[in-house]
C-alpha positions as CSV (number, residue, x, y, z in Angstrom):
1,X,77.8,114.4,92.5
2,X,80.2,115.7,95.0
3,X,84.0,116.4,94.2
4,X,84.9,113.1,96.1
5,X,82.4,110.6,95.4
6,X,83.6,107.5,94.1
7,X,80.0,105.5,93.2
8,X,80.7,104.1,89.9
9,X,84.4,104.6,89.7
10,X,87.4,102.3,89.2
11,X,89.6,101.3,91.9
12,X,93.2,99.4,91.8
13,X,94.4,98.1,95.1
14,X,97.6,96.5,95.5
15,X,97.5,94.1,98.8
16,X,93.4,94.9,98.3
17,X,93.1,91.6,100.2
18,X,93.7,91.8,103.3
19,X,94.6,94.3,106.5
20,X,94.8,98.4,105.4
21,X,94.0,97.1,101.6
22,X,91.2,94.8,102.8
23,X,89.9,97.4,104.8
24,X,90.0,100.1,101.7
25,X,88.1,98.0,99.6
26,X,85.3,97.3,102.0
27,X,85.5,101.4,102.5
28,X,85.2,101.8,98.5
29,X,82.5,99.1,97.6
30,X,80.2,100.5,100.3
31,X,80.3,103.9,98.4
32,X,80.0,102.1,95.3
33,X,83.3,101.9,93.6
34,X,84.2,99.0,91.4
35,X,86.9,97.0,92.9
36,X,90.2,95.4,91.9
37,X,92.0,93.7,94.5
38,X,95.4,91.7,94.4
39,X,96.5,89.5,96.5
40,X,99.9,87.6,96.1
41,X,100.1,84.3,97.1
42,X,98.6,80.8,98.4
43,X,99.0,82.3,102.0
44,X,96.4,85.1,101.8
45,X,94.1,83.3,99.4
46,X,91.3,82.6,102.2
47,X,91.5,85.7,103.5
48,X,91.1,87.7,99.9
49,X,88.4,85.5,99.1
50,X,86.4,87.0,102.2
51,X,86.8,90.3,101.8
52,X,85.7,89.9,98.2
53,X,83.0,88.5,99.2
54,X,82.2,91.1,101.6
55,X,82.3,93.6,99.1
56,X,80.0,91.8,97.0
57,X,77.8,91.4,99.5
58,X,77.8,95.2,99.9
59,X,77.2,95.6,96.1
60,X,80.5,96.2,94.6
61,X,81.3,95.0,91.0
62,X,84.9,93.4,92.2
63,X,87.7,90.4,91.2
64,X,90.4,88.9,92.6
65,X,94.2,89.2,91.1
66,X,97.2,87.1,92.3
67,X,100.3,87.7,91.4
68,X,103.9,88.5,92.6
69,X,104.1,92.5,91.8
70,X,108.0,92.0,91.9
71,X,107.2,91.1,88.6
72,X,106.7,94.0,86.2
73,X,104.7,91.6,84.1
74,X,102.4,91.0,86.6
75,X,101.8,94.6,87.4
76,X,101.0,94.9,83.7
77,X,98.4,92.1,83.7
78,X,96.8,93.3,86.8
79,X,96.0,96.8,85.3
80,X,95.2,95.4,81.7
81,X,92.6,92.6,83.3
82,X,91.1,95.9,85.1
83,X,90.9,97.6,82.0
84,X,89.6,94.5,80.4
85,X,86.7,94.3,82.9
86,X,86.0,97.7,83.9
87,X,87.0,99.6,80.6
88,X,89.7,102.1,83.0
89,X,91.0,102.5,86.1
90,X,90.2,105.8,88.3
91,X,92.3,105.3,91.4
92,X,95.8,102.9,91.7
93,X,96.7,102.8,95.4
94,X,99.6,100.2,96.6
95,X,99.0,98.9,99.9
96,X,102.1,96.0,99.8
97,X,104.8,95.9,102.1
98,X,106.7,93.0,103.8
99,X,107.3,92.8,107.0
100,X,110.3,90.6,108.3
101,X,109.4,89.1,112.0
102,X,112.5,88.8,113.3
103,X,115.4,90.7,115.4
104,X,116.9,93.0,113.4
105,X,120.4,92.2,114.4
106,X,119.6,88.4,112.9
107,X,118.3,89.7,109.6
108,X,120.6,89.0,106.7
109,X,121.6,91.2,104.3
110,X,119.6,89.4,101.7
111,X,116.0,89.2,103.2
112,X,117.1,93.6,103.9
113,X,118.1,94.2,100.3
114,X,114.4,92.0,99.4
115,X,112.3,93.7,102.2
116,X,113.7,97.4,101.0
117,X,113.0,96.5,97.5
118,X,109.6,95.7,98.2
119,X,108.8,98.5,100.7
120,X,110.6,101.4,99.1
């Protein structure tokens, strides 16, 4: 086994559903990683749903999480159901981010202190 293979190891990702994070999981299950992927709301159920099953397809042991990880109680249940189903967790990486599309001179001070918070 080489120094970076990641066949049979657990992998966290944070925003795992969908654009860099959907991507990353697609990369890990087709080296054979075991895969938990978040996703946070309604709004990017559909798309979650297909990359799991894209990494199913290419063999990966994976599940779905949704939850707001603003809430540190969520980000606790997201690693425990990991742990729960995979018995650890190798690699944690945090794809979230929110991006405000809008001018920047009509953002309010409010939806800056939220999207600094999330992305800092």
């Amino acid at each position: 086994m080489s120094k970076h293979d990641v066949k049979g190891k657990v992998v966290l990702i944070a925003g795992g559903g969908k654009n860099l994070g959907g991507l990353l999981s697609r990369d890990f299950a087709a080296k054979g990683a075991k895969l938990a992927i978040h996703y946070n709301s309604e709004g990017s159920r559909a798309e979650s749903e297909k990359t799991l099953a894209e990494v199913q397809a290419l063999g990966a042991e994976a599940f779905l999480f949704q939850g707001d990880l603003t809430k540190v109680e969520n980000i606790t249940k997201f690693f425990d159901e990991t742990i729960a189903k995979f018995g650890g967790i190798d690699i944690a990486i945090n794809t979230v981010g929110m991006v405000l599309k809008k001018p920047f001179a009509e953002t309010t001070e409010e939806e800056y202190d939220t999207m600094f918070g999330i992305n800092s």
